[in-house]
Every structure is written in structure tokens, then in C-alpha cells.
C-alpha positions as CSV (number, residue, x, y, z in Angstrom):
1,X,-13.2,11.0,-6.6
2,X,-13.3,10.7,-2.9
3,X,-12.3,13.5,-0.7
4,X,-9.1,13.4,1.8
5,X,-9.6,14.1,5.3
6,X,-7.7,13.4,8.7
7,X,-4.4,11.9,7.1
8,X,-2.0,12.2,9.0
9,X,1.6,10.5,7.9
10,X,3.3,8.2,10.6
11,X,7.5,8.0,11.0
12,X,7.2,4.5,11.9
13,X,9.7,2.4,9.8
14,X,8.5,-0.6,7.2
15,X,10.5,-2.8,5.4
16,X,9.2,-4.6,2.3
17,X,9.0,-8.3,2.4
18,X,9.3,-8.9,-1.1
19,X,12.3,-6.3,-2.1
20,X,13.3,-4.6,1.3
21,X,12.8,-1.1,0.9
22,X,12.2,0.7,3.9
23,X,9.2,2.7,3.9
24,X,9.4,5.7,6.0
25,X,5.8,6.7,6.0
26,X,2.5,6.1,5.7
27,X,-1.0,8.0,5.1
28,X,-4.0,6.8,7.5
29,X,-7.4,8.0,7.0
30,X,-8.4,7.5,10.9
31,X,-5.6,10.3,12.3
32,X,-3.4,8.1,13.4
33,X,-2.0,6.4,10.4
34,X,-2.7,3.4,9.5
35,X,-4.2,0.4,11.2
36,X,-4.3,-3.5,11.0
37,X,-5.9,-4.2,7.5
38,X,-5.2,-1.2,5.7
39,X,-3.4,-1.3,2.3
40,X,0.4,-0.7,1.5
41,X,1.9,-0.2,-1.6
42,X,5.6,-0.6,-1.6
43,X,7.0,2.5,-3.1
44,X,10.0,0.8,-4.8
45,X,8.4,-3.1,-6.5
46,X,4.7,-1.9,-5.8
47,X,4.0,-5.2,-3.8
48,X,0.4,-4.3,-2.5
49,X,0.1,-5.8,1.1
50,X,-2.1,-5.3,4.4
51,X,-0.9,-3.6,7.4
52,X,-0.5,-5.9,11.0
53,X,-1.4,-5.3,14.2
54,X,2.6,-4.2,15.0
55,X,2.3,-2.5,12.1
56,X,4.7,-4.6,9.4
57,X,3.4,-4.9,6.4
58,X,2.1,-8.7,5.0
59,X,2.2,-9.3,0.8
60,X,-1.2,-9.9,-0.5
61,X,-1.5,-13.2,-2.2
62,X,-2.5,-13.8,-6.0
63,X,-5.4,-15.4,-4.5
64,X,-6.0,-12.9,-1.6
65,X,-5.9,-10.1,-4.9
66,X,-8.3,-11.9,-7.0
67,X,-10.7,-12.2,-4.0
68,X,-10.9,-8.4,-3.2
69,X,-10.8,-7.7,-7.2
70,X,-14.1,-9.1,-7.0
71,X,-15.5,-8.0,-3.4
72,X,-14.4,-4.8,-3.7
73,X,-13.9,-3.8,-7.4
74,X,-13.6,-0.1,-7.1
75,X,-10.9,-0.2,-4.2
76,X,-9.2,-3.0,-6.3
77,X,-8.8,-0.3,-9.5
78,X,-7.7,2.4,-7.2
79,X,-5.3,0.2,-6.2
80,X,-3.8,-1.5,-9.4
81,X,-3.8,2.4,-10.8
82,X,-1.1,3.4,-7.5
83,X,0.6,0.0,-8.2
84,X,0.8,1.3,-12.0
85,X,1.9,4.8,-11.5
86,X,4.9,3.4,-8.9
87,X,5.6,1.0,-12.1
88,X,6.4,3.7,-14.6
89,X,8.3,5.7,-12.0
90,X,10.3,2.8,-11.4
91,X,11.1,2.7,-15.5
92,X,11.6,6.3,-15.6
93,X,14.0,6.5,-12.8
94,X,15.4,3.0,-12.7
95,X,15.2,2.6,-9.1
């Protein structure tokens, strides 16, 4: 398992295109959260999606997800496993 350096969590304000939960933070690995391209995982439907330049947050595609599955298979697991953990929360809790 990889080690977790220089996060640093951001107050800036997301919203969730799919369900519209505002997410009020984020972990970056370059100090200053996180940058166009990175990964989001909505904490409340577990839509993964990339982060913008003005920091919203786009959906990933079914397509765009099958391409990195197989480009980037390891980043792809991590991944599904956060989207999986949010999804039993979300049973557990019923949020």
C-alpha cells in the first residue's frame, strides 16, 4: 500500500452533478488539494468523477471508466474499492 504524504484538505465547496451533495472537502496529494484531473468520489451516490480547472467536479463516463480500468488497472481497483466502501455506508446509514 502506498504511503500518504503532503495531503492537505481544501474548504472549497463541490456539488455533485449526479445527486447534489455538497462536498466540503477534498484530499490532494500535491499540498494544495486537488488539481485539474484528479479523482472525486462523491461521498453520498459514489459517482467517481475528475476534478476541473475551477475546481467542479465532471462524472466519469461508462466509457471514460472502462478506458482507465484498462490503462490504469491498479488505480481503477483502488477506486471501485472507495466507491464500494461509500456503498455499504450508504446501506448502513440510509443516507
Amino acid at each position: 500500500m502506498a504511503e500518504v504524504k503532503n495531503y492537505k484538505v481544501t474548504s472549497e465547496m463541490v456539488t455533485c452533478k449526479k445527486c447534489g451533495y455538497v462536498i466540503n472537502g477534498a484530499l490532494g496529494d500535491n499540498g494544495e488539494g486537488p488539481k485539474k484531473g484528479d479523482f472525486s468520489v462523491c461521498g453520498k451516490c459514489a459517482t467517481i468523477g475528475r476534478y476541473n480547472e475551477d475546481f467542479s467536479v465532471t462524472p466519469m463516463s461508462e466509457g471514460a471508466l472502462e478506458i482507465m480500468s484498462e490503462a490504469d488497472p491498479e488505480g481503477y481497483e483502488a477506486i471501485q474499492k472507495i466507491v464500494g466502501i461509500i456503498k455499504k455506508l450508504a446501506m448502513k446509514f440510509k443516507i
